[in-house]
NUKEZA-773342 format. One line per field, with one value per residue (C-alpha): residue number from 1; x, y, z. Coordinates in steps of 0.25 Angstrom, whole numbers, plus 5000, padded with zeros to 4 digits. Example, Ala and Ser with C-alpha at 12.3 -4.5 7.8 and 13.67 -1.06 7.14 Angstrom:
2
num <- (1;2)
X <- (5049;5055)
Y <- (4982;4996)
Z <- (5031;5029)
This chain:
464
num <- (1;2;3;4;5;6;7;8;9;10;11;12;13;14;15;16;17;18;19;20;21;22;23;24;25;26;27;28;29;30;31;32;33;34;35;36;37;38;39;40;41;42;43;44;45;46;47;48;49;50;51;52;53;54;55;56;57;58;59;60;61;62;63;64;65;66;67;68;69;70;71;72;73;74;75;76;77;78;79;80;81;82;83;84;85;86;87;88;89;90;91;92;93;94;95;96;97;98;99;100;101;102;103;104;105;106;107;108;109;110;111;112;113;114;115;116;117;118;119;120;121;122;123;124;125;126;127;128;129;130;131;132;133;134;135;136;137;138;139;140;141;142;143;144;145;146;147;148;149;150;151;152;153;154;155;156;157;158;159;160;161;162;163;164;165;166;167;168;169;170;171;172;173;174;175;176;177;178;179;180;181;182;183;184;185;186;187;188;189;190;191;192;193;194;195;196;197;198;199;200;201;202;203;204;205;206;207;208;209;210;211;212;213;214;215;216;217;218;219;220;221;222;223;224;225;226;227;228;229;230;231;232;233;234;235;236;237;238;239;240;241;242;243;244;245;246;247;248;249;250;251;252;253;254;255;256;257;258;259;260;261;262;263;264;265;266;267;268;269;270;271;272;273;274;275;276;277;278;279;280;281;282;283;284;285;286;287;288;289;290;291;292;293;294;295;296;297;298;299;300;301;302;303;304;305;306;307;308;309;310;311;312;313;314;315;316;317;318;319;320;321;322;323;324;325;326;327;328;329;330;331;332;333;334;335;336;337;338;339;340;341;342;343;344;345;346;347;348;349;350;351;352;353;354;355;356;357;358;359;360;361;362;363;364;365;366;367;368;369;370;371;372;373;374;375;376;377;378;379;380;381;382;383;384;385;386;387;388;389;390;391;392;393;394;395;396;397;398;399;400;401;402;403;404;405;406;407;408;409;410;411;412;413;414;415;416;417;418;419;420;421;422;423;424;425;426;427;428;429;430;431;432;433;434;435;436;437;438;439;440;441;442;443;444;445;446;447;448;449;450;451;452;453;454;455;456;457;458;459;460;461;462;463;464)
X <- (5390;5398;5398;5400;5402;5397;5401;5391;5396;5388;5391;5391;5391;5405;5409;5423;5421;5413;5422;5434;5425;5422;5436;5442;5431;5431;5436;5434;5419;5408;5398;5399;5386;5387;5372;5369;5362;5348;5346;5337;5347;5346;5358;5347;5348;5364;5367;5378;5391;5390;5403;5398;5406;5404;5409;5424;5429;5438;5439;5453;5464;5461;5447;5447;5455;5444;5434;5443;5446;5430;5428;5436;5428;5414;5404;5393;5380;5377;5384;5380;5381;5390;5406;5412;5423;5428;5431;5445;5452;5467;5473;5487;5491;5482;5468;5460;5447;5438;5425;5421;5411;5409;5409;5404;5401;5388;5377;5367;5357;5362;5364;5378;5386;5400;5407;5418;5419;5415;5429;5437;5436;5436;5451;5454;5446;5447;5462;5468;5481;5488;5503;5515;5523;5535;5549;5552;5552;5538;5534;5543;5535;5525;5519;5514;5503;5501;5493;5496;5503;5517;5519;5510;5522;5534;5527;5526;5541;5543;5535;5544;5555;5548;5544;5557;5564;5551;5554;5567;5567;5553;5550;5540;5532;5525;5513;5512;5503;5512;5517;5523;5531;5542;5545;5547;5560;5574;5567;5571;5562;5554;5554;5545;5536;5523;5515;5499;5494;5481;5473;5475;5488;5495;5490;5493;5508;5506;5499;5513;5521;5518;5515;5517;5512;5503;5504;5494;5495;5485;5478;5465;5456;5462;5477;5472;5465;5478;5485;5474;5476;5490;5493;5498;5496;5496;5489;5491;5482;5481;5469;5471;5456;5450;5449;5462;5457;5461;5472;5475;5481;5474;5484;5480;5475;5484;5480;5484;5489;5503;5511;5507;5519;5516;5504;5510;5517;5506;5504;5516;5513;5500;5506;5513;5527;5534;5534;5542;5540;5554;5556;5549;5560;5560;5575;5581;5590;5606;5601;5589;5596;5605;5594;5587;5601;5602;5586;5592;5603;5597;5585;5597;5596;5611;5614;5618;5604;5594;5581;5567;5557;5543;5530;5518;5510;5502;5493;5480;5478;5474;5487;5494;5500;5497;5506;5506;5511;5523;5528;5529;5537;5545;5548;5551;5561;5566;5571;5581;5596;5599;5587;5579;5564;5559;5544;5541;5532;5519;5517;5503;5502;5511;5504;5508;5522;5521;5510;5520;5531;5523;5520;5533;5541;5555;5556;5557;5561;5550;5555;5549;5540;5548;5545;5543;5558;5562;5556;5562;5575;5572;5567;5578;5589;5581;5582;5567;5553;5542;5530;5515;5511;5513;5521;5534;5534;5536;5544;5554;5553;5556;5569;5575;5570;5567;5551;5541;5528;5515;5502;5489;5478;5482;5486;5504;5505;5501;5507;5520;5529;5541;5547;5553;5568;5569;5568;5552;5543;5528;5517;5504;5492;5480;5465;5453;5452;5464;5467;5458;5456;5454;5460;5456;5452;5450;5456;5467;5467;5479;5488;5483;5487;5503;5510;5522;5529;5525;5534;5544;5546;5549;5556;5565;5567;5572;5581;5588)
Y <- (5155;5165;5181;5189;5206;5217;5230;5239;5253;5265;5274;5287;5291;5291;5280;5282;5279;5268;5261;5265;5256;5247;5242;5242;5232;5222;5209;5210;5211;5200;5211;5226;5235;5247;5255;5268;5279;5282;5271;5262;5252;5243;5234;5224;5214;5213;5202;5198;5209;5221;5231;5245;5257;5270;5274;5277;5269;5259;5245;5247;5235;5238;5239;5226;5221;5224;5216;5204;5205;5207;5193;5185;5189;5191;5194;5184;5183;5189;5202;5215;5212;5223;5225;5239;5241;5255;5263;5267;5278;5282;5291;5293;5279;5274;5268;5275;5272;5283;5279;5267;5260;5268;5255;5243;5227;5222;5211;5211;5201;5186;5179;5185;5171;5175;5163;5164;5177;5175;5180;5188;5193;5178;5174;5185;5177;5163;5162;5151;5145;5143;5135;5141;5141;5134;5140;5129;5134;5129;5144;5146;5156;5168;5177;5190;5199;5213;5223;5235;5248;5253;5255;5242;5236;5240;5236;5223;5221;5216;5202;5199;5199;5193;5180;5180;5177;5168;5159;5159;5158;5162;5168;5180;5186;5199;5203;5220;5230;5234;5248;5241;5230;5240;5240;5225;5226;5221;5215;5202;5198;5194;5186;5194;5206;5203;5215;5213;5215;5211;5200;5187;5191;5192;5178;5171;5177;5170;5158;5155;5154;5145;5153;5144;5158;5171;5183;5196;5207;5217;5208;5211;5201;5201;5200;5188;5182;5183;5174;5167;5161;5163;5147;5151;5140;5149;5161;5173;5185;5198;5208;5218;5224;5212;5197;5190;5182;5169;5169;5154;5161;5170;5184;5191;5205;5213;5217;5231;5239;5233;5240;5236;5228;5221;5217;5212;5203;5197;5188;5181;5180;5174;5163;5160;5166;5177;5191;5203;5216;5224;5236;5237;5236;5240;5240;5249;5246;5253;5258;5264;5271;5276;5280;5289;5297;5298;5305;5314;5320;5323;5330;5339;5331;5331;5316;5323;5328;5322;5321;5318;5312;5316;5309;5317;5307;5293;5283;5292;5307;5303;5299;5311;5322;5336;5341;5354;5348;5339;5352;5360;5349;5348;5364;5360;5350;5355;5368;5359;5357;5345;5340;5340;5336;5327;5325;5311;5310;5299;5296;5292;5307;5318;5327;5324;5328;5338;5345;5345;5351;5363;5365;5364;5378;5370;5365;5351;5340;5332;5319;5315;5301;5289;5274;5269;5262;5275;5281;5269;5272;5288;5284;5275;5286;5297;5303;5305;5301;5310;5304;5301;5285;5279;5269;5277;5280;5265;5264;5273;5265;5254;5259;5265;5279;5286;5292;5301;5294;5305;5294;5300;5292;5279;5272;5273;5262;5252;5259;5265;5253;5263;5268;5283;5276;5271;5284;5284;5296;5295;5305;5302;5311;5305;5308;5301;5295;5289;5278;5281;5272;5286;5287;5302;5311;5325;5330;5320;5326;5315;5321;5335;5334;5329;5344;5348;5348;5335;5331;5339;5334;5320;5325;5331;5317;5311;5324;5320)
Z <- (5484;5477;5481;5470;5473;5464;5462;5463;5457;5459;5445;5446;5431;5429;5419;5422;5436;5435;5425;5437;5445;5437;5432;5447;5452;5440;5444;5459;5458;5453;5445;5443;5445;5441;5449;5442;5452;5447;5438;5446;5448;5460;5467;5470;5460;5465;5475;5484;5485;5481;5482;5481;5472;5467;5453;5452;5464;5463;5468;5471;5478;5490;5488;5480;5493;5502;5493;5496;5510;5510;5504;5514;5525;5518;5530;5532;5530;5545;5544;5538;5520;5520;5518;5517;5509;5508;5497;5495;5487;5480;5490;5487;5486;5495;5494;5505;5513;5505;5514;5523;5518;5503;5497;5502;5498;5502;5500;5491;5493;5493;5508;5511;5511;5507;5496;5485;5475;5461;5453;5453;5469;5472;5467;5479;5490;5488;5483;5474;5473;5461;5460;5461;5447;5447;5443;5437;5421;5419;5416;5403;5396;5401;5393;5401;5396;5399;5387;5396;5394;5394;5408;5411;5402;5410;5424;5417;5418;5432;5428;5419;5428;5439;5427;5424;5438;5442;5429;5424;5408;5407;5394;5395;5384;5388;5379;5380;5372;5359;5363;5378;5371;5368;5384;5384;5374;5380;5394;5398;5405;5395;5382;5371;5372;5364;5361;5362;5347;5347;5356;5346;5339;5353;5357;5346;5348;5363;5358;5352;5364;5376;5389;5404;5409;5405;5415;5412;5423;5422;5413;5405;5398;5385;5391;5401;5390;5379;5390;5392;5377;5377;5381;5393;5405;5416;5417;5427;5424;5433;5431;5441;5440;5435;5432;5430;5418;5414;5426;5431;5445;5453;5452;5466;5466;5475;5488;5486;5474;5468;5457;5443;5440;5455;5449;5437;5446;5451;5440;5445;5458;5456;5451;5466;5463;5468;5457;5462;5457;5450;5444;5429;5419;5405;5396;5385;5376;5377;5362;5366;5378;5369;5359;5369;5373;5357;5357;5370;5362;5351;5360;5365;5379;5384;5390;5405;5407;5414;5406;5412;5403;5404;5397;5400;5393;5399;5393;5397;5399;5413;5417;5411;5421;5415;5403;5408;5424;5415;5407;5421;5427;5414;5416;5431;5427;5416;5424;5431;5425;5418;5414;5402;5401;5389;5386;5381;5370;5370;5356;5361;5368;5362;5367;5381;5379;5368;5377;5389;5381;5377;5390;5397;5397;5396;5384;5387;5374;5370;5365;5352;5352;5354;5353;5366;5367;5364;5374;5386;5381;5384;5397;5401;5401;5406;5419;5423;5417;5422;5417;5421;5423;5409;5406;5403;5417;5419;5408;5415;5426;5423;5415;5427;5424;5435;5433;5439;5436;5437;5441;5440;5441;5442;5455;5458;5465;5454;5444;5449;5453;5456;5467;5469;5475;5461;5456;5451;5457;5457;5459;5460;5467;5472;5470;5473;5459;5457;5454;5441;5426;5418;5405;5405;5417;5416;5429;5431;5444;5450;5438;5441;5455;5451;5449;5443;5456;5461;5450;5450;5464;5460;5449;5459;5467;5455;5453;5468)
């Protein structure tokens, strides 16, 4: 007999919140039932386990843990047909018990007799074992997929090192969006960057080559289906909220939350070999160094000053700090000595920086747009980049360049692999609804929350 868990979701109206739900329990359940309030609906004609939520909660990793502890020791027919498992919430950093017993699992009909999962949660209970790959040069060529973002990109960057020393020779492909292949120039850890354009085009460009290997961390169905019919013999696929399609090895869901570029290294490890995290590492040419000292001079920006870069823009207004709270702390920095203040320019949200520069009382210089290798070689001879959680934040990173990194609403620990010794400050404020998939939200109050002098106080570390 097979048990199979429903997720029962209470809706409150909200669609954003449901969706919130929604997203963190598919992959780990059977079914999903959404029950709305005064509609006649009855839970009757569902049997066997049902996992109880209300509308905007979140099936989170530890919560996810707790459904698989559950499963090991399922309790027999004889006892009571129901299990507890509390609901937890973000509170600084921490998932906190919110209140035992606020949601539960329970039994619905059937006789209680516990047997194997139906996919996904059963890969989690009843564990296979795949063989090791040897070192022995039998992996010659991987191609490693990953249709993500800029800062996605550049966290990227650790798996190609750790291929690199597990299989000496290895020629890596990487397959990015357009816009984050740029990144990829001058490392050498990796063969070619191929940039996605379009579903069929990109395949027939990977059809071309002979893959031993595909990798796709934080896959979806289109980019585990691309290495699906690439050729490749061995498939290891990681959805980290979902099924890992098409995957020949089981890649393990972590037990509690890992660092994005961990997670990216789990692909690897699902394959029985050892992947260890390193810094994120992105190159610049001597030419475009040279280049941005050129754009500095002719901005009137003497070479013995320090200069602290600030992007006020982000890939969604709900991960944007305030214009008015970067202007005030560009006035703040910009009333020290020695230091001048330059506002980077998104050519996807002028408005961001041109809204901050009307706004600050100092006269800070607002760099004109810039292609985006422009912009690295900017940011690897700077002193400081201020920015919100975008991808420049990483890019900075992972050039050396120490960064104060403004995370709203998402969670730091996946998305801030950096540590404050290397010169990387973060600031984060909870509230109950982080972590949160929003692309707008009208109070942002975790970014509301950050004030000018919570940065300035980082900034002053740096400053030591």
């Amino acid at each position: 007999m097979k048990t199979r868990i429903t997720a029962v979701i209470n809706h409150n109206g909200d669609e954003e919140s449901l969706e919130r739900t929604v997203k963190s329990v598919s992959g780990w359940v059977s079914n999903i039932s959404v029950i709305n309030p005064g509609r006649g609906q009855s839970r009757r004609n569902i049997s066997g386990w049902l996992l109880g939520l209300n509308s905007g909660e979140e099936v989170s990793v530890p919560l996810k843990r707790e459904i698989r502890t559950l499963f090991r020791v399922i309790p027999d027919k004889n006892n009571p047909d129901t299990y507890m498992i509390p609901v937890i919430r973000n509170v600084k950093d921490r998932w906190n018990l919110v209140c035992p017993g606020s949601s539960r699992l329970f039994l619905a009909g059937g006789s209680g007799k516990a047997g194997s999962l139906v996919n996904p949660i059963r890969d989690y209970i009843k564990h296979k074992s795949f063989p090791v790959i040897p070192k022995d040069g039998k992996i010659r060529r991987v191609v490693v997929i990953k249709l993500r973002g800029i800062g996605d990109t550049v966290l990227l960057t650790p798996l190609f090192l750790s291929l690199k020393k597990l299989f000496p020779g290895v020629l890596t492909d990487a397959v990015v969006q357009r816009e984050s292949a740029v990144l990829l120039e001058g490392q050498k850890d990796i063969a070619s960057a191929i940039f996605y354009e379009g579903f069929f085009k990109t395949l027939i460009k990977l059809r071309k080559k002979s893959y031993d290997l595909a990798l796709v961390p934080q896959a979806s169905f289109r980019s585990a289906l691309l290495a699906r019919l690439s050729g490749a013999k061995l498939l290891s696929v990681n959805n980290h909220n979902g099924r890992n399609y098409f995957s020949s090895v089981l890649v393990d869901k972590p037990q509690e939350y890992e660092n994005a570029a961990e997670r990216d290294l789990d692909c690897v490890r699902a394959l029985g070999l050892k992947a260890s995290f390193s810094k994120p590492n992105i190159t610049v040419t001597a030419a475009e160094r040279k280049k941005a000292l050129a754009l500095l001079r002719g901005l009137g920006v003497r070479e013995n000053i320090k200069t602290v870069i600030i992007n006020p823009s982000a890939s969604k207004v709900n991960k944007m700090w305030p214009e008015k709270y970067f202007a005030c702390f560009t006035d703040m920095v910009s009333a020290g000595k020695n230091v001048k203040v330059l506002l980077l320019a998104d050519p996807s949200n002028t408005e961001a920086a041109a809204g901050t520069a009307a706004l600050a009382k100092s006269r800070p210089v607002l760099l004109p747009l810039l292609r985006l290798r422009d912009v690295l070689g900017l940011l690897s001879i700077a002193g400081l980049y201020v920015g919100n959680d975008s991808g420049l934040s990483h890019a900075a990173a992972a050039l050396g360049t120490p960064t104060i990194t403004i995370v709203g609403p998402d969670e730091s620990r996946i998305f801030h692999p950096y540590r404050q010794e290397d010169g990387h400050y973060l600031i984060s404020k909870d509230r109950y609804c982080k972590p949160c998939w929003k692309k707008y939200c009208e109070g942002r109050e975790c970014l509301e929350a950050v004030r000018p002098s919570d940065v300035y106080k980082e900034y002053l570390k740096w400053k030591r």
